[in-house]
C-alpha positions in Angstrom: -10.2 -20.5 -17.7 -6.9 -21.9 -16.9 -5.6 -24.7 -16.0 -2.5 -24.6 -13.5 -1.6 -28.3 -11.8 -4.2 -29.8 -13.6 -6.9 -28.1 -12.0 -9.3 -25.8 -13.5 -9.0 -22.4 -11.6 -11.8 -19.8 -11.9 -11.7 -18.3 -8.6 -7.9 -16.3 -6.9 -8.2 -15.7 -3.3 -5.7 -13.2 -2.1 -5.1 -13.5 1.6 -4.0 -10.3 3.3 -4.9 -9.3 6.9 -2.6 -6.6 7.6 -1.6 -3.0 7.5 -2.1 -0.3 4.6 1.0 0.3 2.9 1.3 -4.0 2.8 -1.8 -3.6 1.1 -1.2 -1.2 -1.5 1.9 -3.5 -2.4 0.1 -6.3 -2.8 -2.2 -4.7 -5.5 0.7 -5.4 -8.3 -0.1 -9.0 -7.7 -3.6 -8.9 -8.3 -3.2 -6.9 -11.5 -0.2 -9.0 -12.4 -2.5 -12.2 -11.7 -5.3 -10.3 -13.6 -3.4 -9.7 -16.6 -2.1 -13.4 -16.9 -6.0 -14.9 -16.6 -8.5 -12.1 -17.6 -11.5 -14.3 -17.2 -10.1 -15.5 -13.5 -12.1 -14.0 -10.7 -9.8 -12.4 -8.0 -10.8 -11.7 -4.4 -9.0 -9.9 -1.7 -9.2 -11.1 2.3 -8.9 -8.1 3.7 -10.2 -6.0 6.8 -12.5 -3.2 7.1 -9.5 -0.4 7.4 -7.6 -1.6 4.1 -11.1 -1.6 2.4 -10.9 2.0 0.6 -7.5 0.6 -1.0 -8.6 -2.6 -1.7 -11.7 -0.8 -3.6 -9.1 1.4 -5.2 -7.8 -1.3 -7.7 -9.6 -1.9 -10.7 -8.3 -5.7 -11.1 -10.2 -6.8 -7.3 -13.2 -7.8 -8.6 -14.7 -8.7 -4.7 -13.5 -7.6 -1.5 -14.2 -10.0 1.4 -14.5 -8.7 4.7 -11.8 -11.1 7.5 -13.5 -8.5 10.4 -16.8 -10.2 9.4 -15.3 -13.2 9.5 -13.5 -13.8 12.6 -15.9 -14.1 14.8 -17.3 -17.2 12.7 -16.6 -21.1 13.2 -13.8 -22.6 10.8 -16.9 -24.7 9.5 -18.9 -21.2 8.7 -15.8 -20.3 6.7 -15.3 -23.0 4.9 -19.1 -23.0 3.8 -18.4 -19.1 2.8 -15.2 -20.2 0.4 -16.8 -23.1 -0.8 -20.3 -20.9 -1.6 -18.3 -18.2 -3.5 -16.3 -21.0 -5.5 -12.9 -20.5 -4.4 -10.3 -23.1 -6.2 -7.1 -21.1 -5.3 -5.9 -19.5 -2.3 -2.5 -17.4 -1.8 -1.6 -16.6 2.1 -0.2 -13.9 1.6 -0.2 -12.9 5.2 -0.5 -16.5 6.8 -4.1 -16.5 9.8 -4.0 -20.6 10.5 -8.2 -20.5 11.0 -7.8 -19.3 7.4 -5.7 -21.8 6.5 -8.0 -24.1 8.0 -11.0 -22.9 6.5 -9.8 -22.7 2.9 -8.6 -26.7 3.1 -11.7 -28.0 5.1 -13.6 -25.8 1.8 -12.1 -27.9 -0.1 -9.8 -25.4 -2.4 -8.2 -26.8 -5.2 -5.0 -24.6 -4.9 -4.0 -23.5 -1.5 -0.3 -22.0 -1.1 1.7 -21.0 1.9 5.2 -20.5 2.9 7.3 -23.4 4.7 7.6 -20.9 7.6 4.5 -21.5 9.6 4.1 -25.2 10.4 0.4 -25.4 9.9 1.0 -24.8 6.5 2.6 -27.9 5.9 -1.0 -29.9 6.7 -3.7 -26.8 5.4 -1.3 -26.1 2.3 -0.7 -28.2 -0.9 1.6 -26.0 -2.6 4.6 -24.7 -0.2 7.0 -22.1 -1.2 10.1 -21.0 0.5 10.3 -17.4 1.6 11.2 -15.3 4.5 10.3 -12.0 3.9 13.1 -10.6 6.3 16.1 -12.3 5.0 14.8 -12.3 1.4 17.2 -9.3 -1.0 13.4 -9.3 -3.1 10.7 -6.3 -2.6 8.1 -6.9 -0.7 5.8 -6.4 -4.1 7.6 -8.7 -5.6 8.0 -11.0 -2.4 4.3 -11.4 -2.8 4.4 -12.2 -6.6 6.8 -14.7 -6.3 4.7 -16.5 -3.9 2.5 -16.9 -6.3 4.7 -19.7 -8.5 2.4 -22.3 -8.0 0.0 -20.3 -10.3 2.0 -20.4 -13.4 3.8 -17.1 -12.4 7.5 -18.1 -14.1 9.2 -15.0 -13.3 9.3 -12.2 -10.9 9.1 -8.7 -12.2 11.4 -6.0 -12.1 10.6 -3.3 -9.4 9.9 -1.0 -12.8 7.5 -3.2 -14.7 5.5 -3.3 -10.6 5.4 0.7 -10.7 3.7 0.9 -14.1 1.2 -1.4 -13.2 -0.7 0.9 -11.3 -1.0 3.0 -14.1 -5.2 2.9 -14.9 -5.5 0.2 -12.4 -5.6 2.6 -9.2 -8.1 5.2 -8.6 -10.6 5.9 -5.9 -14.0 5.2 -5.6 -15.5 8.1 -4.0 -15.4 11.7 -4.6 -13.8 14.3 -2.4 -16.0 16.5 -1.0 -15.6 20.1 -1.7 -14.7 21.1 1.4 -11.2 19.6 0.9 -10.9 19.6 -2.7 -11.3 23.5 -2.5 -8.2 23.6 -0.7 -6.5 22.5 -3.3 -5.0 25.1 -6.0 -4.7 24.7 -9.6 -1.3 27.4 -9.6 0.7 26.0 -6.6 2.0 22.5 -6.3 0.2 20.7 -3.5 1.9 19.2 -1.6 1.3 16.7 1.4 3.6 16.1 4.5 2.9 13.1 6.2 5.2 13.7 9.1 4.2 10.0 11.6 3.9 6.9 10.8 1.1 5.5 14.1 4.3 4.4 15.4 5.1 1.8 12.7 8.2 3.1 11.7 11.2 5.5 11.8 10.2 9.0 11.6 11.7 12.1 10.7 12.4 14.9 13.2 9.2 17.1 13.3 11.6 20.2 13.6 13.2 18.9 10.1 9.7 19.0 8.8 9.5 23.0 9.8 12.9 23.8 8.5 11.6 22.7 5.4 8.1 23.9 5.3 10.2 27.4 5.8 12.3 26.9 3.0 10.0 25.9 0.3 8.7 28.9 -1.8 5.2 29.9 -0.6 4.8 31.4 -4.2 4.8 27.7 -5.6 3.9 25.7 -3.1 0.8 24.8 -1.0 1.6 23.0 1.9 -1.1 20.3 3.6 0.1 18.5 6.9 -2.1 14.9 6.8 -2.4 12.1 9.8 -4.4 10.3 12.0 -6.7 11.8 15.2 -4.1 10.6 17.6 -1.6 12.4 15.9 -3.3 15.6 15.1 -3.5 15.8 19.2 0.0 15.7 19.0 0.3 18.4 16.1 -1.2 20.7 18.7 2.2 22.3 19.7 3.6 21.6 16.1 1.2 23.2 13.8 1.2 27.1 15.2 5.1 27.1 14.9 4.2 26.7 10.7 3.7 29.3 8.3 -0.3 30.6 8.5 -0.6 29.5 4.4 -0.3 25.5 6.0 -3.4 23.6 6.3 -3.7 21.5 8.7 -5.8 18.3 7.6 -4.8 15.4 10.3 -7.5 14.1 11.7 -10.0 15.1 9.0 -10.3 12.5 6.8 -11.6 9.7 6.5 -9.3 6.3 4.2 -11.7 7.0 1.4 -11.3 10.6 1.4 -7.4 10.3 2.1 -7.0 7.9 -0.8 -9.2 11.2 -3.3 -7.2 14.3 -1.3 -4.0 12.1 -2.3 -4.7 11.0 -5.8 -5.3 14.9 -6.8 -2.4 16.5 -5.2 1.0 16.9 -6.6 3.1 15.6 -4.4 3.8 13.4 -1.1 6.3 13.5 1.7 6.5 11.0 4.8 8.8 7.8 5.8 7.9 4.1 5.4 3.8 4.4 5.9 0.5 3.6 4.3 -0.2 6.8 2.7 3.7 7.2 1.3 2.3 3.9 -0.8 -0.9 5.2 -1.4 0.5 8.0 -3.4 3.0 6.2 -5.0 0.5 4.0 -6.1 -1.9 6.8 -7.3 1.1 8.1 -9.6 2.1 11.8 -7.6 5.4 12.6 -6.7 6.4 10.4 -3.9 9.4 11.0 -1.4 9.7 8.2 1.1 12.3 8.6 3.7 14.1 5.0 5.4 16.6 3.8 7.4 19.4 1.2 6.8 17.5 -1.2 9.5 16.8 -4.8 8.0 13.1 -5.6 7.9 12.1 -1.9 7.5 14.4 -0.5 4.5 14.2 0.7 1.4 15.1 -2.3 -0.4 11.9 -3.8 0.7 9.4 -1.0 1.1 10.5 1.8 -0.8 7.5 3.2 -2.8 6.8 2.2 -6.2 5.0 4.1 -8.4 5.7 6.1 -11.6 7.0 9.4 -9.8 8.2 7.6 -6.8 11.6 8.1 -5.2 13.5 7.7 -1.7 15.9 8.7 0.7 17.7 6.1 2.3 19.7 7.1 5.7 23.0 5.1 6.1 22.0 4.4 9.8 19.1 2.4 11.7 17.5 6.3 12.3 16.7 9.1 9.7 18.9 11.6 11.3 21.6 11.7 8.5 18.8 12.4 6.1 19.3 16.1 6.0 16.7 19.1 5.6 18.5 20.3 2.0 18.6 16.6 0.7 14.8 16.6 0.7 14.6 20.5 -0.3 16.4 19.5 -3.4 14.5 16.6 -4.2 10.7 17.9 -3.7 11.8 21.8 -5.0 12.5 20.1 -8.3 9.4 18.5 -8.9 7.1 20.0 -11.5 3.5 20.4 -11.1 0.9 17.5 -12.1 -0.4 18.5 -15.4 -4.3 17.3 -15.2 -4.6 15.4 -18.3 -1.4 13.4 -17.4 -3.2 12.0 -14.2 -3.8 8.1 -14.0 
């Protein structure tokens, strides 16, 4: 086990309360952390939505559940840390009662930025970051708040994207009813056209123009998203080609995370599921505006076959229908035996 600031650590908490795609970026820290102390426990705080992810990634050894949590006394927190044998905690996504907790537990290790005042009493290892301002991904953003663990260097955005290589996969099977859909002679590929709102989106009229122009002979087209969204698809979908399948509002994460990990291919702007296949190795478009705190140089996708579009303005209107034709109508096929 090693020893970092003279303590013995046996035990990494990863703190990270928030959305999907923040999630999935976060993973290359726990297999970065994983591959630097083998024999190091590492434990992601997490809620019940970003479960299926979190499950995904073969260097989490436990996942625990903040939406069980929340509801409890800092005291019943503490006495849940200090049960499990925490000695290090990274707030990654900074929840004071957490912070709280993890010091009143008594955890060897407990590291925070400067920017939230509370960590300066619940924290004894500070690091200065601001995410917004910082020229750093936000995969590497989260490594590089892990210095105080004997991380020395921050890794290229290249060496992050090969890390999910063997370490993602799902956990549950996809039932036949989707995976039927899915054909061994076309390229599948999935159009993720909203983002719940969380960021720029592409013109759903751009989304048909290219639908229309991609060769029905090689592709098989699947539109993906949440209920809400499917009710909006309702005017959307019957101005498609008949050969699209319509699968928003039909999944559940876990069987998201499976439809995604066997298709080919992946199509949306800056949301969870544009990660989750990065992450899962597929060809990956992600489409991003110029805006500061939302672009490309902090949350474009990283994976092996990952790539983006960046608009030069704070909408994706410049991003034109034949720019992504030419992009996704070169991709080749997945071979099988190549998958992660």
């Amino acid at each position: 086990m090693p020893v970092i600031d003279n303590k013995r650590i046996t035990h990494i908490l990863i703190n990270r309360l928030d959305a999907m795609g923040d999630v999935v970026l976060q993973l290359p820290t726990c297999i970065y952390l994983k591959q630097l102390y083998p024999d190091v426990i590492i434990s992601f705080l997490g809620r019940s939505y970003t479960k299926p992810v979190i499950d995904a990634c073969k260097a989490v050894d436990h996942f625990i559940n903040y939406d069980e949590l929340k509801a409890l006394s800092t005291n019943e927190i503490a006495a849940i840390f200090k049960e499990k044998g925490i000695d290090a905690i990274v707030h990654e996504f900074p929840q004071r009662e957490i912070a709280e907790a993890a010091k009143k537990a008594g955890v060897k290790l407990r590291i925070g930025v400067t920017s939230r005042n509370y960590h300066f009493f619940t924290c004894n290892k500070l690091v200065r970051l601001s995410r917004r301002r910082s020229d750093l991904h936000e995969a590497q953003q989260d490594i590089y708040l892990c210095k105080p663990l004997g991380v020395t260097h921050v890794p290229t955005l290249g060496t992050l994207s090969n890390l999910y290589t063997g370490n993602f996969k799902p956990t549950v099977t996809l039932p036949a009813q989707f995976k039927d859909h899915l054909k061994d002679d076309k390229f599948n590929l999935i159009i993720h056209a909203k983002s719940n709102g969380n960021g720029k989106e592409w013109d759903l009229d751009n989304f048909t123009s290219l639908i229309k122009l991609l060769p029905e002979e090689r592709f098989r087209i699947f539109i993906t998203g949440s209920e809400k969204e499917h009710e909006l698809f309702k005017t959307w979908i019957p101005q498609l080609p008949a050969s699209v399948i319509d699968l928003s509002g039909k999944l559940t994460l876990d069987e998201l995370i499976a439809f995604i990990y066997q298709a080919d291919g992946l199509l949306a702007s800056g949301t969870g599921p544009l990660h989750v296949a990065a992450a899962s190795g597929i060809h990956t478009l992600g489409l991003f505006p110029i805006t500061i705190g939302i672009h490309a140089t902090r949350w474009a996708p990283l994976g092996i076959r990952a790539e983006h579009i960046e608009s030069d303005s704070d909408d994706l209107s410049n991003i034109t229908v034949d720019m992504v034709f030419e992009r996704i109508n070169g991709w080749p096929k997945i071979n099988p035996l190549s998958r992660l």
